[in-house]
C-alpha positions as CSV (number, residue, x, y, z in Angstrom):
1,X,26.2,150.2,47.6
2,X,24.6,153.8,48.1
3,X,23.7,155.9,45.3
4,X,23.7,159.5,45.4
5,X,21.4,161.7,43.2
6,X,21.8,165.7,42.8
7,X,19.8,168.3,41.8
8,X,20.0,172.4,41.2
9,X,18.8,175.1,42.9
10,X,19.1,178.6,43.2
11,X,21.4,179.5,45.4
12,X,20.1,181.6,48.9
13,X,21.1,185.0,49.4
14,X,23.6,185.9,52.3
15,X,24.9,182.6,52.6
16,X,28.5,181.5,51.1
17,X,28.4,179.3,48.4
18,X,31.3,176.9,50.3
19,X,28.6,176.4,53.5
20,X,25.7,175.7,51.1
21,X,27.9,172.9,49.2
22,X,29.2,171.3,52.7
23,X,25.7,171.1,53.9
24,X,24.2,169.7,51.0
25,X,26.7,166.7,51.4
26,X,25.9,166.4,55.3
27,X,22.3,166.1,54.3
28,X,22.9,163.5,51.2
29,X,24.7,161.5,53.4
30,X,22.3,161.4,56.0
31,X,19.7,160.5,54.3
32,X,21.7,157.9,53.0
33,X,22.3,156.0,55.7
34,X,18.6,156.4,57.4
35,X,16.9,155.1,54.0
36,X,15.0,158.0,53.9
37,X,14.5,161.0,51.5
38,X,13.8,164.3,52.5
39,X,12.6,166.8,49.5
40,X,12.4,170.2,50.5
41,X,9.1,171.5,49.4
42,X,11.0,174.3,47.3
43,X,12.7,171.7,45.1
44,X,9.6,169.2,44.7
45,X,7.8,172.4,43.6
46,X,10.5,173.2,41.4
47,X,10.2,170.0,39.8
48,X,6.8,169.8,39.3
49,X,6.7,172.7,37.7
50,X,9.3,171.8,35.3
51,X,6.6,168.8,34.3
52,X,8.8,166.1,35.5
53,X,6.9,165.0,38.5
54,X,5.2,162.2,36.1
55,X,8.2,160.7,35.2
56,X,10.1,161.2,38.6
57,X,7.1,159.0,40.2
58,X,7.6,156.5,37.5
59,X,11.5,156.4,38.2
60,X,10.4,155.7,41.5
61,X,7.8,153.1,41.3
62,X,10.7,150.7,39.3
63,X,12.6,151.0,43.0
64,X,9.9,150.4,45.7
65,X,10.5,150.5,49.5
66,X,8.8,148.9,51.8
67,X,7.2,152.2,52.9
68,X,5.7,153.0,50.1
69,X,2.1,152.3,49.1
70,X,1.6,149.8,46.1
71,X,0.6,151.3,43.1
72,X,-0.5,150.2,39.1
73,X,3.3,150.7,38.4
74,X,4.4,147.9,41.0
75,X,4.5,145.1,39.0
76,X,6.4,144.4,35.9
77,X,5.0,144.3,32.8
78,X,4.7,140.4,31.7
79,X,7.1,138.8,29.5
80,X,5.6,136.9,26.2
81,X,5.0,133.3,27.2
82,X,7.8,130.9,26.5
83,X,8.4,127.3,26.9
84,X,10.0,126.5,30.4
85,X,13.3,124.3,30.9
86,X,11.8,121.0,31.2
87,X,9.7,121.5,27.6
88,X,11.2,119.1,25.1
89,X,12.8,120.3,22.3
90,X,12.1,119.6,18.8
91,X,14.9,119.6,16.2
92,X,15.8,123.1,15.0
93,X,15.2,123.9,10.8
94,X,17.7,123.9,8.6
95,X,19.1,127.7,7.9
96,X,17.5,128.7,11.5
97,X,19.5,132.2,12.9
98,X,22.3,131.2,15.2
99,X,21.0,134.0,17.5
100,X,17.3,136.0,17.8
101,X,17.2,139.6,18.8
102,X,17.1,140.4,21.8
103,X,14.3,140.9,23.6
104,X,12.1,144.4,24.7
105,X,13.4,146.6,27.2
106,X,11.7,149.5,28.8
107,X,13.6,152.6,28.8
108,X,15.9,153.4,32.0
109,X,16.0,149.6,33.2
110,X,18.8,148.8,35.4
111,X,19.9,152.9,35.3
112,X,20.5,154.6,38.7
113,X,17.5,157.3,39.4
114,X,18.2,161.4,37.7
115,X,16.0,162.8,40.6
116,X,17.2,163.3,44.4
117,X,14.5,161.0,45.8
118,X,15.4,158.2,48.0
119,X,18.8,156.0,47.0
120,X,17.1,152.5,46.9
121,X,20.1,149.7,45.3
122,X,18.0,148.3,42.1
123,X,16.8,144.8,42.2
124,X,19.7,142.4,41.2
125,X,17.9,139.5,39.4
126,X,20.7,136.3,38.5
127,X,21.4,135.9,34.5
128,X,19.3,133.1,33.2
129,X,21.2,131.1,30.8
130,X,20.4,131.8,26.9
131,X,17.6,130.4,25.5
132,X,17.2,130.4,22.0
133,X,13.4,130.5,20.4
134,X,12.6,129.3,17.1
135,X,9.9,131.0,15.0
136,X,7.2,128.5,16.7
137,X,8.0,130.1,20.1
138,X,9.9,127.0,21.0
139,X,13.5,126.5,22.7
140,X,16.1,125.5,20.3
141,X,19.3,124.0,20.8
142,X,22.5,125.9,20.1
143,X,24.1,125.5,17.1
144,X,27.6,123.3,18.7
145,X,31.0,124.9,18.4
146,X,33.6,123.6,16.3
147,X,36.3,122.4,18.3
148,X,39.8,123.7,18.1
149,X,42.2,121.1,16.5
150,X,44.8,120.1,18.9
151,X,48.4,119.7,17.9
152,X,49.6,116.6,18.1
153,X,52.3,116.9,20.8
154,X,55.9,116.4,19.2
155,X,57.5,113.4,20.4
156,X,60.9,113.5,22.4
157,X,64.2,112.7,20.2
158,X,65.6,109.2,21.0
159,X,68.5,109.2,22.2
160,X,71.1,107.1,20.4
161,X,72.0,104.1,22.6
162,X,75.3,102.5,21.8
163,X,75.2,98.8,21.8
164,X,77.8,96.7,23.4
165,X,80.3,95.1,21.1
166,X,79.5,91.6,21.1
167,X,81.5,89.5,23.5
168,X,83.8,86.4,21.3
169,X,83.5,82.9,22.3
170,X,86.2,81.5,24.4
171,X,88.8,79.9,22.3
172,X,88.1,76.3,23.3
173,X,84.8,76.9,23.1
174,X,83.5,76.0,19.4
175,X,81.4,78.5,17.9
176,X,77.4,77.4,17.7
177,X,76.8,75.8,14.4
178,X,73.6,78.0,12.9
179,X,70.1,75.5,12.4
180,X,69.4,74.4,9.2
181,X,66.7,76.1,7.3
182,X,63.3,74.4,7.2
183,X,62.0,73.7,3.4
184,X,58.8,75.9,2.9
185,X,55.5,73.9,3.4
186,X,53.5,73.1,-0.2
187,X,51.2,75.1,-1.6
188,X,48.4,74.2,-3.5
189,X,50.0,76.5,-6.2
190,X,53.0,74.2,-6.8
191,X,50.5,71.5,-7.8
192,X,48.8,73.6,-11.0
193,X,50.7,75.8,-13.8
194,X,50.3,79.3,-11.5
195,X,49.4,81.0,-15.3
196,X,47.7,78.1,-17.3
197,X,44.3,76.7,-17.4
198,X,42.4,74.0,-19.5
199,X,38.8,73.9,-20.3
200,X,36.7,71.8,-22.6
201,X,34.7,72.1,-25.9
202,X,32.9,69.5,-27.4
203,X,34.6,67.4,-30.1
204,X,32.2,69.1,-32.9
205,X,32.2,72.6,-31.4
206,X,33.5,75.3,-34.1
207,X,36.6,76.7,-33.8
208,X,35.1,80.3,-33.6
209,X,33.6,79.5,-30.5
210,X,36.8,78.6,-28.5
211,X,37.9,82.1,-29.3
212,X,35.0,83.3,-28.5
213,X,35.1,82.3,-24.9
214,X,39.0,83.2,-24.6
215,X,37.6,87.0,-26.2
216,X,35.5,87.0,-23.3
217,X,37.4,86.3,-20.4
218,X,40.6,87.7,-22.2
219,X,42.3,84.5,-22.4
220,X,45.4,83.6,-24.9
221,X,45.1,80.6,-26.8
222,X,48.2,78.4,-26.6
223,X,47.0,75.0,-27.8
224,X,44.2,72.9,-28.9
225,X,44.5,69.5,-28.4
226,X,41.7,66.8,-29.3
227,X,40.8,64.1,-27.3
228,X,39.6,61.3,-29.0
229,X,39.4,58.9,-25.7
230,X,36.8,61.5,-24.4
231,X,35.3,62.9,-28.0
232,X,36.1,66.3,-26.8
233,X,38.9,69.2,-27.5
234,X,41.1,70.6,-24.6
235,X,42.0,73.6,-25.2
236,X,45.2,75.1,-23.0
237,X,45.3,79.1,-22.2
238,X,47.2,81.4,-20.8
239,X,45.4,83.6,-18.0
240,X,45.6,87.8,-18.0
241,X,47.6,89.2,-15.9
242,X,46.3,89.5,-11.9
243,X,44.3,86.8,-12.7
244,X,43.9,83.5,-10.3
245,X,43.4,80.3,-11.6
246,X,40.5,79.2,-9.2
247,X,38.7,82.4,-10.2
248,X,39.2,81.9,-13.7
249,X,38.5,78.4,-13.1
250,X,34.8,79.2,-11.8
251,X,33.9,81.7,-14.7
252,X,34.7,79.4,-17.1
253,X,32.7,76.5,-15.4
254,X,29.6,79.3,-15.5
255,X,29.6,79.9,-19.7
256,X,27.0,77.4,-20.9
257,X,29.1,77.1,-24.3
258,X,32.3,75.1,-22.3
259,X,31.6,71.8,-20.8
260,X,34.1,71.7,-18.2
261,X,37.4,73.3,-16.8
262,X,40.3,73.1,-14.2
263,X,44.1,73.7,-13.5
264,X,46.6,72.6,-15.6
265,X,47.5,69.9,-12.9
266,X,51.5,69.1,-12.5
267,X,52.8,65.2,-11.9
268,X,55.5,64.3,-10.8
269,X,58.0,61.2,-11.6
270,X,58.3,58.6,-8.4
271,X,61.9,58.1,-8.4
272,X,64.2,58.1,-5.4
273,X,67.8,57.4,-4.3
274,X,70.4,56.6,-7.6
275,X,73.8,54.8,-7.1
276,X,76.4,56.0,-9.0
277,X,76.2,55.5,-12.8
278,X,78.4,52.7,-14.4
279,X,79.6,53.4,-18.0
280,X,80.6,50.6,-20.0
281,X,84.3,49.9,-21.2
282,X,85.1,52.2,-24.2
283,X,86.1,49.9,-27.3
284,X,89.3,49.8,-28.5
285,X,88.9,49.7,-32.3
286,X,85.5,50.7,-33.7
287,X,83.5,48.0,-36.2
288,X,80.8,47.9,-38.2
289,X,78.5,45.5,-36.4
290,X,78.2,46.1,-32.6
291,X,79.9,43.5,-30.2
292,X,77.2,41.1,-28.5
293,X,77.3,41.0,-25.0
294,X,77.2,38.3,-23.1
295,X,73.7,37.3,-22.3
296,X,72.4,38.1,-18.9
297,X,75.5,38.5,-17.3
298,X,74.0,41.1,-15.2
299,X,71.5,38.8,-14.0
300,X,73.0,37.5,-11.0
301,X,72.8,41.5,-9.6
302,X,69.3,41.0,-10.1
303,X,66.9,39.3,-7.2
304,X,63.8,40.8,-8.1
305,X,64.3,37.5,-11.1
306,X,63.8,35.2,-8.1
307,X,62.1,37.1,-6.3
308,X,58.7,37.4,-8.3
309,X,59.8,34.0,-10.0
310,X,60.1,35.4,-13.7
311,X,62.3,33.1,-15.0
312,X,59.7,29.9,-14.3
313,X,57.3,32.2,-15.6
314,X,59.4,33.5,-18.8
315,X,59.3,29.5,-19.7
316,X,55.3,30.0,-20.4
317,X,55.5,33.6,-22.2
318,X,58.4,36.1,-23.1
319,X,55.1,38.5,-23.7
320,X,55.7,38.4,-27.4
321,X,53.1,40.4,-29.7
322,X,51.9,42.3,-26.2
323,X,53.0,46.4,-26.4
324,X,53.0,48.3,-23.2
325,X,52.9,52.0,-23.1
326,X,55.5,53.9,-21.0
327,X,53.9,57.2,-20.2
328,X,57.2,58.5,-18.6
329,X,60.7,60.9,-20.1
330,X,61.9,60.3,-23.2
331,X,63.4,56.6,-23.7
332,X,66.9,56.4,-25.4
333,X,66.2,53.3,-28.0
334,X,69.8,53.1,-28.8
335,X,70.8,51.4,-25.4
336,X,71.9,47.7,-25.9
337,X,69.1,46.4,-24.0
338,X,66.2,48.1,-25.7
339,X,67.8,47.7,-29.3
340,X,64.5,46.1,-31.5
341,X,62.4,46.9,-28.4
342,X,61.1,50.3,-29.5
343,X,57.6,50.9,-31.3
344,X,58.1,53.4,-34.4
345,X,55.0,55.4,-33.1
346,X,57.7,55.9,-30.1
347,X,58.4,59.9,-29.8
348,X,61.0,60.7,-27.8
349,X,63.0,64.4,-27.0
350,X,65.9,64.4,-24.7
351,X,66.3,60.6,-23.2
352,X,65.9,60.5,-19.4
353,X,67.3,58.2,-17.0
354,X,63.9,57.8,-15.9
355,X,62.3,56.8,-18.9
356,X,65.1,54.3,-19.9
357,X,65.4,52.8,-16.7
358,X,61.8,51.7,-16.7
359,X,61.6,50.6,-20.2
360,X,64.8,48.6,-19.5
361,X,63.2,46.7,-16.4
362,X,60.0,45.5,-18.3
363,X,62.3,44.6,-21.7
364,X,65.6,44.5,-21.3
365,X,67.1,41.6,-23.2
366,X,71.2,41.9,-23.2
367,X,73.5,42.0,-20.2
368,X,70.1,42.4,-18.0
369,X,66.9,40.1,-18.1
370,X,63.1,42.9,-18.4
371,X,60.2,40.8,-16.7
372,X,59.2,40.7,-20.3
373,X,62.1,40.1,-22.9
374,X,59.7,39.9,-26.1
375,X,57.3,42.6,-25.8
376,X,57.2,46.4,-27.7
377,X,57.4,49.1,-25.7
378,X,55.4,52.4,-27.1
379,X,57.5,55.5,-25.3
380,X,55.4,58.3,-24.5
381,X,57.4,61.2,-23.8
382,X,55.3,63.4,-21.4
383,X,58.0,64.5,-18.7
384,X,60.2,67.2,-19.1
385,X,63.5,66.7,-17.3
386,X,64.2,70.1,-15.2
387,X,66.3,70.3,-11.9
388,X,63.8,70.3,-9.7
389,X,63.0,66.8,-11.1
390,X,61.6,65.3,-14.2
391,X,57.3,66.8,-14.1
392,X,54.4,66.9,-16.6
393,X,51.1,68.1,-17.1
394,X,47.6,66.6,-17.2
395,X,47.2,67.7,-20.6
396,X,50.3,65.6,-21.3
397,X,49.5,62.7,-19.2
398,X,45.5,62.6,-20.9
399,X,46.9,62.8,-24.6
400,X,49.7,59.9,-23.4
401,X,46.9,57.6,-22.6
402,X,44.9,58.7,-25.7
403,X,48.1,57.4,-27.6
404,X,48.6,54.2,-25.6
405,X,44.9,53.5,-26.9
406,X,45.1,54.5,-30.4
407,X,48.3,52.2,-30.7
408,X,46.6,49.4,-29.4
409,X,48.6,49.3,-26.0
410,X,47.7,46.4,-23.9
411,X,49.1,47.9,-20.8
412,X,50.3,51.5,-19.8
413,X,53.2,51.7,-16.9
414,X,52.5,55.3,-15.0
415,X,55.2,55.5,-12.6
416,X,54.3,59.2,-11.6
417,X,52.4,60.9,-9.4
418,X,50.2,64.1,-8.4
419,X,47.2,65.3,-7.1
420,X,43.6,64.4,-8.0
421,X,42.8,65.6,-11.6
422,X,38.8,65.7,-13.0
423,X,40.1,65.1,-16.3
424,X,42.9,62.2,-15.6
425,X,40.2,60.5,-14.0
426,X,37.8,60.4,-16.8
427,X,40.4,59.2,-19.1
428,X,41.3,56.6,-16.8
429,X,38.4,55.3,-16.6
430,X,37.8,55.7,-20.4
431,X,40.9,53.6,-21.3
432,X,40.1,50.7,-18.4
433,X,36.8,49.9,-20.1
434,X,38.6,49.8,-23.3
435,X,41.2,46.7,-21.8
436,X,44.1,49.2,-21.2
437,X,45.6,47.6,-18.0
438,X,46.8,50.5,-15.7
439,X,49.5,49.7,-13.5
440,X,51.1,53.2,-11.2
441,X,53.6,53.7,-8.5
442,X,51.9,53.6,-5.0
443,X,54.1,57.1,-4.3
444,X,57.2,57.9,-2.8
445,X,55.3,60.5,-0.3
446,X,56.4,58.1,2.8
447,X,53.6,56.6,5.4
448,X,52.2,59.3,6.3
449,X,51.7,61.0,3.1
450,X,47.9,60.9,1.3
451,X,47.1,59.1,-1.5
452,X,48.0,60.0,-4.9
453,X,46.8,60.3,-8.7
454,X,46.4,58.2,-10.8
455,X,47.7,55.1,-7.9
456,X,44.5,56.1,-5.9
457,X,42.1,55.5,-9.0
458,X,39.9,52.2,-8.7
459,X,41.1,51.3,-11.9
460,X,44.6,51.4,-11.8
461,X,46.9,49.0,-10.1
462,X,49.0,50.7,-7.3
463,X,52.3,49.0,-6.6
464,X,54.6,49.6,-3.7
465,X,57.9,48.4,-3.0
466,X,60.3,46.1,-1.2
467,X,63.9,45.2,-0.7
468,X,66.1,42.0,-1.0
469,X,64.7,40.9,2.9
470,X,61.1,41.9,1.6
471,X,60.8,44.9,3.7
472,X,58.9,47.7,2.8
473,X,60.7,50.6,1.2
474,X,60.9,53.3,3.7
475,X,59.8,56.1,1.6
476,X,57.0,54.2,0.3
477,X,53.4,55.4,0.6
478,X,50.7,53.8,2.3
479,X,47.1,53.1,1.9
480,X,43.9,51.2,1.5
481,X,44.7,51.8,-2.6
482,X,47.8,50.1,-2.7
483,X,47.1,46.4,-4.6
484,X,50.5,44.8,-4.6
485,X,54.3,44.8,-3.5
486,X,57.2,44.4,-6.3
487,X,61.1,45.0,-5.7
488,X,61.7,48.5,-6.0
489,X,64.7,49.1,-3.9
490,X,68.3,49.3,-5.5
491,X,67.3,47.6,-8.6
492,X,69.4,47.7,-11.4
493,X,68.3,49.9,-14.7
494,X,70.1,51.1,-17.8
495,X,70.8,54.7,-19.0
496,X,71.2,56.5,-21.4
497,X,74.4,56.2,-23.6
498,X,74.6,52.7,-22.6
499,X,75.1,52.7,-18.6
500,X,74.2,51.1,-16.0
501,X,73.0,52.2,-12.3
502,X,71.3,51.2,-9.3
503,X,68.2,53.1,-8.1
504,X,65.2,52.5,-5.6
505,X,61.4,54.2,-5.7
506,X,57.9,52.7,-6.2
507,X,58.2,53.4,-9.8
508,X,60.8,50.6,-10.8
509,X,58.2,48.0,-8.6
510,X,55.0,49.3,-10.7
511,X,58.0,48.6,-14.1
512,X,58.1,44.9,-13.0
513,X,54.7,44.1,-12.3
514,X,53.8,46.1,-15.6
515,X,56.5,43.5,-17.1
516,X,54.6,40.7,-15.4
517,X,51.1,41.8,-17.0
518,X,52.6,41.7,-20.4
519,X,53.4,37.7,-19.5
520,X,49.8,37.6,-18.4
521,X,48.4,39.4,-21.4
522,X,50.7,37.2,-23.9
523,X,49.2,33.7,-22.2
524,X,46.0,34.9,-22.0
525,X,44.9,37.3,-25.0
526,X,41.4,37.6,-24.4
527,X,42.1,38.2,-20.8
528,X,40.2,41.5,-19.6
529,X,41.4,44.4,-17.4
530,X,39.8,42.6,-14.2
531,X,40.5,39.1,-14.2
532,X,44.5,39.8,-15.2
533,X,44.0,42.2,-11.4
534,X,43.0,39.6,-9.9
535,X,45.2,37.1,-11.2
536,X,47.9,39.2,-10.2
537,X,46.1,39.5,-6.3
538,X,44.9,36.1,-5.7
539,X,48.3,34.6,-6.6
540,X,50.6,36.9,-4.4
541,X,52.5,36.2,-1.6
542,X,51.1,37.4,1.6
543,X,53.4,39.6,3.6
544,X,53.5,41.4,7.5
545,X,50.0,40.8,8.6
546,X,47.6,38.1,7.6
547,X,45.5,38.8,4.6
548,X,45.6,41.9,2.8
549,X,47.0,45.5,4.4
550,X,47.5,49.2,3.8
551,X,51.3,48.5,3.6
552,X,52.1,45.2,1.3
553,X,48.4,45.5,0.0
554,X,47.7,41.6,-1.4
555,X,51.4,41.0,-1.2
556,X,54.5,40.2,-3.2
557,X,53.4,39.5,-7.0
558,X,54.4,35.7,-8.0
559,X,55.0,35.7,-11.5
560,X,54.8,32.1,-11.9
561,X,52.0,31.3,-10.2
562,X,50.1,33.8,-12.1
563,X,51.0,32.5,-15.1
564,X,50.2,28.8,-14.2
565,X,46.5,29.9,-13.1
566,X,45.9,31.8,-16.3
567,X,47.8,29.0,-18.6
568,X,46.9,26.2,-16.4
569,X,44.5,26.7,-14.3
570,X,44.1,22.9,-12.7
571,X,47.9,23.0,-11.5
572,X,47.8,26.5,-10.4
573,X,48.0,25.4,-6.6
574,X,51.5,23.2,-7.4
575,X,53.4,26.0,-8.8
576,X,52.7,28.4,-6.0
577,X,56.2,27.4,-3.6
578,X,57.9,30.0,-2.5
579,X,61.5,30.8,-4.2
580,X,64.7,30.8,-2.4
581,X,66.3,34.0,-2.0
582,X,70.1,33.6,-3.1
583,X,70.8,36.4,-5.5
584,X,72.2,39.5,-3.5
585,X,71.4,43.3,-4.2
């Protein structure tokens, strides 16, 4: 790029002013293309005398040529050290200016020349990128840009697709059935009251500490129940709302002022298939003393009789004098076969099947024959009959066996079943070293199922069951717990309103050998907890494998030979024959 410069002059006489102009634009253009400047000595004197010679020579020192001679005004004036690229750094202050000034410039830099010396194109130095300098003269990062916020880009409309109608099945083709729907596994929550908890005070703790302790966790009383087996008060609460009971569970454990607590724990009764009920014949004509039935006329329906040898047995005790607590539904005392047979300290709601059938097996005493015709049966009613089946709690199930040893109970039938319980235990154990004999249904879990509560407590007696051919009930649980085997499997049983029915489950075989500890207990009075357990074991029948198993555990209970070793003990190896099976189910 060529620059051109102009400058005034007086114009020359006798020359026209068009001629002068033309040839002042040869000349600039000349000169422009050689590199060189000519200045008439006229005009350089004119401009020295106007005083701008100075300044012109400045002008041109910023634009030197190669012909020129170097001079004090070569060289730039030197920039304020800085630090270079490659200095680090160091984090910028807080309020720092996004931008310094910028910096000194002398006067006419980068502006084309006023004079008409030589055209020389300036000096094109490249940009250098911003650098920013603190107040300690070092580079500072710039401050980074907030990014622009990006619509999120909208997304296409579906397109409604239109499904096929579905095709029908052929006509002779039947129609896929649709696959039953699986029961929902078990929770740990079906085992507890979801809303419930118990905790213990001791048995001379004030009352105004109980409500202390439900104050502080915001707990609502519902019951206090004392314990006199364990010398301590359980107390039953209702949990706040959005509570859990294993939370609740731990911070009550943690106050040094309750000595223990846990879930209200839910057990279940063991009973399994039922054959239709049988009512008896109505009566024609009422009168005022009840009709006797013919005695044991029912009897023949009945092999577990010759199966566990009761009647040989019933010859040396009827169990007379001998109570045994039915923890279990409400008992209906008004059934021909328990009339007489119900303690007054009996308490009763709604009578259950359930509880009358198993009262009826240990003393029935009419049209049926109870392992134990003579003894007194002390009902507990701790099972509330729902649809879902017939369930209790451990607070019911603890204050049952508190009962059964109040009332001098010699041996307590628990034909139910649950998970382990802290607080069951510890009355079980309570009530063994007492001499309450504890006889419980082995569980109607099946095989494969674990072991339950309270059948899988050292101290109890865990029956399972058998059939007429002495095969194990196939619903019947398994274990190194289980003791002994007893008929449990379509046994006859009364109900309430004076029927009759046929049902099958561990708990009717735990009913008969409770029957068959009454005999025991009524031969032998001072017989202890262990030695009538081991009567019961040594004397049974072995069955399946040699010696004792999981499934039969000892082996069928033989009434009679039991008897004779506790009765008799030298001719307790005669009586030990095995029955002959002629009754039918």
């Amino acid at each position: 790029m060529i620059r051109t410069a102009t400058c005034t002059q007086a114009p020359k006489p006798g020359k026209p002013l068009a001629g002068r102009l033309l040839a002042a634009a040869a000349l600039t253009f000349v000169a422009g293309l050689s590199g060189l400047a000519i200045a008439h000595p006229a005009q350089a004197e004119a401009l020295r005398s106007a005083g701008r010679g100075p300044l012109m020579a400045q002008a041109s020192s910023r634009y030197p040529s190669d012909s020129d001679a170097p001079s004090r005004y070569d060289q730039r004036p030197e920039r304020p050290p800085r630090g270079s690229y490659d200095t680090r750094r160091p984090p910028r202050e807080p309020n720092y200016p996004v931008r310094p000034d910028r910096p000194w410039r002398p006067p006419g830099y980068g502006a084309p020349p006023i004079y008409g010396g030589p055209i020389v194109p300036p000096f094109v130095r490249p940009a250098p990128p911003p650098v920013f300098v603190d107040d300690d003269g070092f580079e500072a990062e710039p401050s980074p840009r907030r990014p622009r916020a990006v619509k999120p880009a909208k997304p296409p409309p579906q397109k409604a697709v239109k499904q096929p109608p579905a095709r029908k099945p052929p006509a002779k083709t039947p129609a896929r059935a649709t696959p039953p729907v699986s029961p929902p596994a078990q929770v740990a929550s079906d085992q507890f009251v979801t809303d419930e908890v118990l905790f213990e005070m001791s048995a001379d703790a004030a009352a105004a500490e109980a409500d202390a302790v439900a104050q502080r966790f915001n707990l609502t009383l519902l019951e206090r129940r004392p314990i006199d087996l364990l010398g301590v008060t359980v107390i039953r609460a209702r949990l706040p709302r959005g509570q859990t009971v294993p939370a609740m569970v731990r911070a009550l454990t943690a106050d040094q002022r309750v000595a223990s607590a846990q879930p209200n724990h839910v057990f279940r009764l063991q009973q399994g298939d039922a054959l239709p009920e049988e009512k008896p014949a109505p009566v024609a004509a009422p009168t005022a003393q009840p009709i006797a039935a013919p005695a044991a006329d029912l009897a023949s329906v009945q092999y577990a009789l010759e199966a566990l040898r009761l009647k040989p047995a019933q010859t040396i005790a009827r169990g007379k004098g001998v109570t045994v607590a039915v923890i279990d539904s409400a008992i209906d005392g008004t059934h021909p076969e328990l009339a007489g047979s119900l303690s007054p300290h009996s308490r009763a709601r709604q009578p259950s099947p359930h509880g009358t059938g198993i009262a009826g097996i240990i003393a029935a005493h009419a049209r049926m024959l109870g392992a134990a015709p003579d003894v007194r049966i002390l009902g507990i009613d701790a099972f509330t009959e729902t649809s879902g089946g017939a369930s209790g709690t451990s607070l019911d199930v603890v204050s049952g066996l508190d009962t059964a040893v109040k009332h001098g109970a010699a041996i307590a039938n628990l034909s139910f079943a649950g998970p382990r319980d802290a607080l069951l235990s510890r009355a079980l154990r309570a009530s063994s070293q007492r001499g309450l004999v504890l006889v419980a249904a082995a569980g109607n879990g099946g095989p494969k199922a674990p072991p339950v509560y309270p059948a899988a407590h050292p101290d109890v007696i865990a029956v399972t069951a058998v059939d007429a051919a002495m095969r194990i009930y196939d619903k019947a649980a398994t274990g190194p717990h289980v003791a002994a085997a007893a008929p449990g499997v379509d046994i006859l049983v009364p109900t309430p309103g004076g029927g009759y029915q046929q049902s099958s489950g561990t708990s009717f075989a735990a009913a008969y050998v409770s029957g068959t500890a009454a005999l025991l207990r009524d031969a032998g009075a001072d017989l202890t907890a262990d030695a009538l357990r081991t009567a019961l074991t040594t004397t049974a029948r072995d069955l399946g494998r040699k010696g004792r198993d999981d499934i039969f555990g000892a082996g069928l209970i033989d009434a009679a030979a039991a008897l004779t070793l506790v009765a008799h003990p030298a001719g307790a190896a005669d009586s030990r024959a095995a029955p002959t099976l002629t009754a039918t189910p």
